[in-house]
ZAKOL-408669 format. One record per residue: x, y, z negated of N, C-alpha, C in turn; residue number from 1. Coordinates in steps of 0.05 Angstrom, whole numbers. Layout:
BEGIN
  n.east  n.north    n.up  ca.east  ca.north   ca.up  c.east  c.north    c.up  seq
       X        Y       Z        X         Y       Z       X        Y       Z  NUM
...
END
This chain:
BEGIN
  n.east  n.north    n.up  ca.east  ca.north   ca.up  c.east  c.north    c.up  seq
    2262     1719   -2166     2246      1740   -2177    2224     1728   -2195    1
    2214     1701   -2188     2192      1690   -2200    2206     1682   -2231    2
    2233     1675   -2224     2242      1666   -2244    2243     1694   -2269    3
    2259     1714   -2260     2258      1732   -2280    2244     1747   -2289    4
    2217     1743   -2270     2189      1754   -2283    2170     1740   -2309    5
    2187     1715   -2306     2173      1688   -2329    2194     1699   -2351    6
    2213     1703   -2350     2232      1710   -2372    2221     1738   -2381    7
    2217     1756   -2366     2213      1784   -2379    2176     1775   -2389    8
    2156     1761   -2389     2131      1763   -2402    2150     1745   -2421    9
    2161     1718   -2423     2170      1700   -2444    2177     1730   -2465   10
    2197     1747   -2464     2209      1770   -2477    2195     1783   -2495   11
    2175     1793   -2477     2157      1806   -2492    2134     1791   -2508   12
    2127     1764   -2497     2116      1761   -2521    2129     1749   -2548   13
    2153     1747   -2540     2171      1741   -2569    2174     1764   -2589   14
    2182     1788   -2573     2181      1809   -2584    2149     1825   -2596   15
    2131     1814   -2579     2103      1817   -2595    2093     1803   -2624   16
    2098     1778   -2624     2093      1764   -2643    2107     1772   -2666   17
    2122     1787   -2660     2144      1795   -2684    2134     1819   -2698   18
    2121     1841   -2686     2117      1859   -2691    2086     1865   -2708   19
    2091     1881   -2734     2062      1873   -2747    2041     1900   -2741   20
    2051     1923   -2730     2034      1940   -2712    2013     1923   -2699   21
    1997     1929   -2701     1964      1922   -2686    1967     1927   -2653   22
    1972     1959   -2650     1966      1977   -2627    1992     1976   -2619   23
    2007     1969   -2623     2041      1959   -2613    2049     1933   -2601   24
    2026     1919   -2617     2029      1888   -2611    2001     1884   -2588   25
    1994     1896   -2590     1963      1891   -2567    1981     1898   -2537   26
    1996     1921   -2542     2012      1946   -2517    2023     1923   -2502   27
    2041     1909   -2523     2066      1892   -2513    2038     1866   -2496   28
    2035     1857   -2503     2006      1838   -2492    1990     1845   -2471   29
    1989     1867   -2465     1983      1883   -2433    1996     1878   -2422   30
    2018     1896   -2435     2046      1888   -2400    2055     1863   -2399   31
    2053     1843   -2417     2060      1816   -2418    2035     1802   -2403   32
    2014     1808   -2396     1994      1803   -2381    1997     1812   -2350   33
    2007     1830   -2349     2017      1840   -2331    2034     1832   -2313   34
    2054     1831   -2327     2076      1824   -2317    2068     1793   -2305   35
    2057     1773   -2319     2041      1742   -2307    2027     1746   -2280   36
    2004     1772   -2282     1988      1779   -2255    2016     1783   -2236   37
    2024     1799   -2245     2054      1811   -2222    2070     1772   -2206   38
    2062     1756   -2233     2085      1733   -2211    2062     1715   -2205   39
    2045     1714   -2213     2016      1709   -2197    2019     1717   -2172   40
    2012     1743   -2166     2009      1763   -2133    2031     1740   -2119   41
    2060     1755   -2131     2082      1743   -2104    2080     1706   -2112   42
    2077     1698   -2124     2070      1666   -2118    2043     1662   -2093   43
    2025     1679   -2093     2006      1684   -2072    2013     1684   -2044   44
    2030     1714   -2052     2039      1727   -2021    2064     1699   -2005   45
    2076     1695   -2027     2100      1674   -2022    2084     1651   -1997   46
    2059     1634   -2014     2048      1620   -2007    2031     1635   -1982   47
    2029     1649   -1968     2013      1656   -1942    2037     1657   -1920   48
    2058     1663   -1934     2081      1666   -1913    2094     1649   -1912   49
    2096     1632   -1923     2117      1607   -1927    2101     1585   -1901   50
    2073     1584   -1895     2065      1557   -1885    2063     1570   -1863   51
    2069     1554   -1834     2069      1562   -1808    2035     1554   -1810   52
    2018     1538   -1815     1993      1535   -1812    1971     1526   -1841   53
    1960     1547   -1850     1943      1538   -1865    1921     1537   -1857   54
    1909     1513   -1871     1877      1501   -1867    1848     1526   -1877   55
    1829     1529   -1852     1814      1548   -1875    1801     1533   -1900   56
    1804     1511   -1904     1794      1492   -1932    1821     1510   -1956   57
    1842     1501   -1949     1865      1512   -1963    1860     1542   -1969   58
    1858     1556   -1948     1855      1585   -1955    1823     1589   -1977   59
    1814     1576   -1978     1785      1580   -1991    1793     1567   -2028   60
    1809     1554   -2028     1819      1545   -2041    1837     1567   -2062   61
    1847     1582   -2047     1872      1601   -2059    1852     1626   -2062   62
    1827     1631   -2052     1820      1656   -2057    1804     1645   -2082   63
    1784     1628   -2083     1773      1624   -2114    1793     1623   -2138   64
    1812     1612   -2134     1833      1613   -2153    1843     1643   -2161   65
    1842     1658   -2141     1852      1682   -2143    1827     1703   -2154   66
    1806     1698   -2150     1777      1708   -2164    1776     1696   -2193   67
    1786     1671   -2191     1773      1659   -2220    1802     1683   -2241   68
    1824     1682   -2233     1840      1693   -2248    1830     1725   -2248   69
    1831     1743   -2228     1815      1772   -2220    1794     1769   -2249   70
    1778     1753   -2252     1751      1756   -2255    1749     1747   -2293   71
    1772     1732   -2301     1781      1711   -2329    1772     1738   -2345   72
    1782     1757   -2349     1778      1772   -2368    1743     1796   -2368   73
    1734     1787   -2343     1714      1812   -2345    1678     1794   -2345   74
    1687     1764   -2353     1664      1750   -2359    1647     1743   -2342   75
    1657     1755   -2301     1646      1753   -2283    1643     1717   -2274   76
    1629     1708   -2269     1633      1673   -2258    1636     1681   -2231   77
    1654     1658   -2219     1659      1653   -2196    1640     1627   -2184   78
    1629     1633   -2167     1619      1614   -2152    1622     1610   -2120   79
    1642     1582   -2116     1647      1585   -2097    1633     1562   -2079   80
    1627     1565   -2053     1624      1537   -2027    1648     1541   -1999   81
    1661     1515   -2000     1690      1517   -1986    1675     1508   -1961   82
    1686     1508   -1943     1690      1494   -1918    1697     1464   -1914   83
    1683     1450   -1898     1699      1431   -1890    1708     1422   -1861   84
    1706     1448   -1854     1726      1459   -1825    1753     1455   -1833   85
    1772     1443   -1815     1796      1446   -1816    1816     1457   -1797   86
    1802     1479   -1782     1809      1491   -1766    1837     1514   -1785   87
    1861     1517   -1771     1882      1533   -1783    1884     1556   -1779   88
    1894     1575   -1802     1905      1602   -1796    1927     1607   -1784   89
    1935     1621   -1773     1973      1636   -1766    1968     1660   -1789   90
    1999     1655   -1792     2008      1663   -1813    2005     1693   -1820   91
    1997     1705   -1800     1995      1740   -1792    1968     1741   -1811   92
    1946     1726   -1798     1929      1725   -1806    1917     1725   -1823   93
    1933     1696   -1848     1936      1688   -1870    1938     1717   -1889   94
    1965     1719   -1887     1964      1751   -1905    1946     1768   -1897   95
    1951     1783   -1876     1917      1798   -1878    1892     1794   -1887   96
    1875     1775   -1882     1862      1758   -1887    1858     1764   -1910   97
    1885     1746   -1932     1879      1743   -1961    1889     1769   -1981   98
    1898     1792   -1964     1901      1814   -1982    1869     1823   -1977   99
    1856     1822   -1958     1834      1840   -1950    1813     1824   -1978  100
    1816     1800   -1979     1805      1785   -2005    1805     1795   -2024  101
    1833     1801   -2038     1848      1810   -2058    1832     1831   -2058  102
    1832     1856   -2046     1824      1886   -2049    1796     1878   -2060  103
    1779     1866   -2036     1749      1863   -2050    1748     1847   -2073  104
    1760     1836   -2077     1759      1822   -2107    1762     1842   -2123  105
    1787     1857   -2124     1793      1876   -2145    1774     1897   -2145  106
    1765     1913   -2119     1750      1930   -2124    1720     1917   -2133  107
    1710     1889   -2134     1691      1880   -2146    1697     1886   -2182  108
    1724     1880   -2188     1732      1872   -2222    1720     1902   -2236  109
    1730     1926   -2213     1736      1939   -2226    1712     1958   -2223  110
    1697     1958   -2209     1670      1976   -2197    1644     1967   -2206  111
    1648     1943   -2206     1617      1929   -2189    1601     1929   -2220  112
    1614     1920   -2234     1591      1915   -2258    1583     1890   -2256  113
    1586     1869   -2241     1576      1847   -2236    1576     1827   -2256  114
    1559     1803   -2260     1558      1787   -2268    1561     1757   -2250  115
    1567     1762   -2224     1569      1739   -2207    1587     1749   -2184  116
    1598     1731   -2173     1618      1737   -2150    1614     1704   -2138  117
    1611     1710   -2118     1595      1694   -2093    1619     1684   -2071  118
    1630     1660   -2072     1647      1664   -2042    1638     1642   -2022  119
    1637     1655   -1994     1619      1632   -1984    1645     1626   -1963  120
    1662     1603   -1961     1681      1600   -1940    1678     1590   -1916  121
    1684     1600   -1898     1671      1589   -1871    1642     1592   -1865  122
    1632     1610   -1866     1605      1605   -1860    1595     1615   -1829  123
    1576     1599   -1815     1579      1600   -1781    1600     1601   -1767  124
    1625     1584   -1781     1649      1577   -1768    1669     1590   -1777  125
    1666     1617   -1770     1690      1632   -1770    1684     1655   -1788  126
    1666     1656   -1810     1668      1674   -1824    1665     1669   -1848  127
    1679     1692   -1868     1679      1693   -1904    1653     1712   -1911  128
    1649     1697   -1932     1624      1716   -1950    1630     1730   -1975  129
    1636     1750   -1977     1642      1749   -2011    1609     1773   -2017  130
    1611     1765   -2045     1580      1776   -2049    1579     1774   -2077  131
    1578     1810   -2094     1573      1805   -2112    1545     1815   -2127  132
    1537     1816   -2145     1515      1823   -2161    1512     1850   -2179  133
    1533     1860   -2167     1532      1899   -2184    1514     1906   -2176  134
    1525     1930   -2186     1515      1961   -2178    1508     1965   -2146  135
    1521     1952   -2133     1534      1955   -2106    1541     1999   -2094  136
    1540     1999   -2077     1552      2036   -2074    1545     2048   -2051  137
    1547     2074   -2045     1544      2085   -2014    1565     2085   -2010  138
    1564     2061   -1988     1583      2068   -1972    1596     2095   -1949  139
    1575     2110   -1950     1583      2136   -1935    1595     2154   -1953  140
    1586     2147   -1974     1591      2172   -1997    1611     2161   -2015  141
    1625     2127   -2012     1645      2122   -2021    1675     2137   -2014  142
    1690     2140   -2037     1712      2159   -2040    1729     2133   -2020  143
    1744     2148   -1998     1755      2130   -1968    1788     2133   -1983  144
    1788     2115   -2008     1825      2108   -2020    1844     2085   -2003  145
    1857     2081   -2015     1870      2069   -2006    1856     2034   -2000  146
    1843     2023   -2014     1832      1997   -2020    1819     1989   -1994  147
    1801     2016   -1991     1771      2005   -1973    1789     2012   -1947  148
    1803     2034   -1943     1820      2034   -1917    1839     2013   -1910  149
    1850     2003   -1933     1863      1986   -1925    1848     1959   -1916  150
    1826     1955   -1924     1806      1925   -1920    1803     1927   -1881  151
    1801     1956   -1884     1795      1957   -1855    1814     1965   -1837  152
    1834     1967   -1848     1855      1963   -1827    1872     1943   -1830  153
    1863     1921   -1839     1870      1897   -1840    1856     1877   -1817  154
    1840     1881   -1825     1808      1873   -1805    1815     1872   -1777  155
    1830     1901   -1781     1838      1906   -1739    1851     1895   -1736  156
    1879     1899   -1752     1902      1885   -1741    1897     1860   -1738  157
    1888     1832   -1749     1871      1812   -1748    1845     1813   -1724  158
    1840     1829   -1714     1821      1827   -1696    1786     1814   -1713  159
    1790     1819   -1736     1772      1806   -1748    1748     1841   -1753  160
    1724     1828   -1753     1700      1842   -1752    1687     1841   -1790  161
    1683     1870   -1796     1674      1875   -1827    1647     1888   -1831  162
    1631     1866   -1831     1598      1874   -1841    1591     1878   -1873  163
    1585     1902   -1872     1575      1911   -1907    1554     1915   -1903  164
    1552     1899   -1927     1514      1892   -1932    1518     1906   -1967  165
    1498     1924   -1970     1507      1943   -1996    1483     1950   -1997  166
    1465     1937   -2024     1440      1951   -2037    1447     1964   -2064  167
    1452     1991   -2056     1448      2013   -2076    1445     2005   -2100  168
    1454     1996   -2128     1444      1992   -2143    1438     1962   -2152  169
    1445     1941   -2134     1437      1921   -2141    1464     1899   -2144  170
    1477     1897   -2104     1502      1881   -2099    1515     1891   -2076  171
    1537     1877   -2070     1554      1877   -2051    1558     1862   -2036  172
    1557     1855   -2006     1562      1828   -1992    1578     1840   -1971  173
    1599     1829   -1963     1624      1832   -1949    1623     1812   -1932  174
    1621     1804   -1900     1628      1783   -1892    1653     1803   -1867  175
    1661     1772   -1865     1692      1789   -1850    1690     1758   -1827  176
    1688     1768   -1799     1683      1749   -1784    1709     1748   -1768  177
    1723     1731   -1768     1743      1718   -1760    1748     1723   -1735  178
    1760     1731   -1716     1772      1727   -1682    1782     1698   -1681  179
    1778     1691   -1661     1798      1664   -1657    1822     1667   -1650  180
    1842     1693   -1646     1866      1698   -1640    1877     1689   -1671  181
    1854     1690   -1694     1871      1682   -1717    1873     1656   -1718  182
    1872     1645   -1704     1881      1618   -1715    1898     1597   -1693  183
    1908     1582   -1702     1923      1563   -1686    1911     1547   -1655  184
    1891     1532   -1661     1872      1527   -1643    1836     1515   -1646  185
    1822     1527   -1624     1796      1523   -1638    1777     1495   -1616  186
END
């Protein structure tokens, strides 16, 4: 699949470069952008499911990466501090875990207004920090879509605990505190 997703962006941007339309050639350059994010994701998902045990250094590793790309086009900086815990994930975990990442990342790209995105890995052992510098939102009065339900029903299934720290107007801080059922041994 990875393979024929490199062939269909290769496609289109052959077929872009060709074309002397402005607003034709920009179109084709979306979905050719696109289509890259698309073998991005499953090279992601591939990698959470493929390893019987990842390192939380490793996992801290794959979410900045995954922020620095999230974040390439909207001028946000990534600033990250990893762990040097080497305590492991199970694999259940792993994906939950790093989609629950994913969502707050995206809903940072796309909401926040930010100028900084914060990731703190491992912090007091067993927990993630993400924290950005928007707008931040009410959370009571946030529209309950698919994104924020899904963060939190990720959380459960993981046995993992989700503290929102949200000043109206300013930022966003997310920490997601780890169970030890997620991981291999502590």
């Amino acid at each position: 699949m990875g393979a024929e997703l490199t062939i269909i962006s290769s496609a289109i941007d052959i077929k872009a470069h060709g074309i002397k339309n402005e607003k034709d050639k920009d179109d084709l350059e979306i979905i050719s952008d696109q289509v890259r994010k698309a073998s991005a994701l499953m090279r992601d998902t591939i990698w959470t499911i493929s390893e019987e045990k990842i390192s939380l250094s490793q996992f801290g590793i794959k979410i900045k990466e995954f922020a620095e790309r999230a974040f390439s086009q909207k001028n946000i900086t990534v600033h990250f501090k990893n762990t040097t815990n080497e305590l492991s994930l199970r694999p259940e975990s792993t994906l939950n875990l790093f989609r629950i990442v994913q969502e707050v990342i995206n809903n940072a790209s796309k909401h926040s207004g930010a100028k900084n995105f914060y990731i703190e890995n491992c912090v007091n052992g067993l927990e993630i920090k993400l924290k950005d510098d928007g707008k931040g939102f009410d959370l009571e009065k946030a529209e309950r879509g698919y994104g924020l339900n899904n963060i939190v029903n990720r959380a459960k299934d993981i046995n993992a605990k989700l503290d929102f720290g949200i000043k109206n107007g300013e930022s966003t801080t997310i920490h997601i505190i780890l169970d030890k059922t997620s991981l291999w041994e502590m």
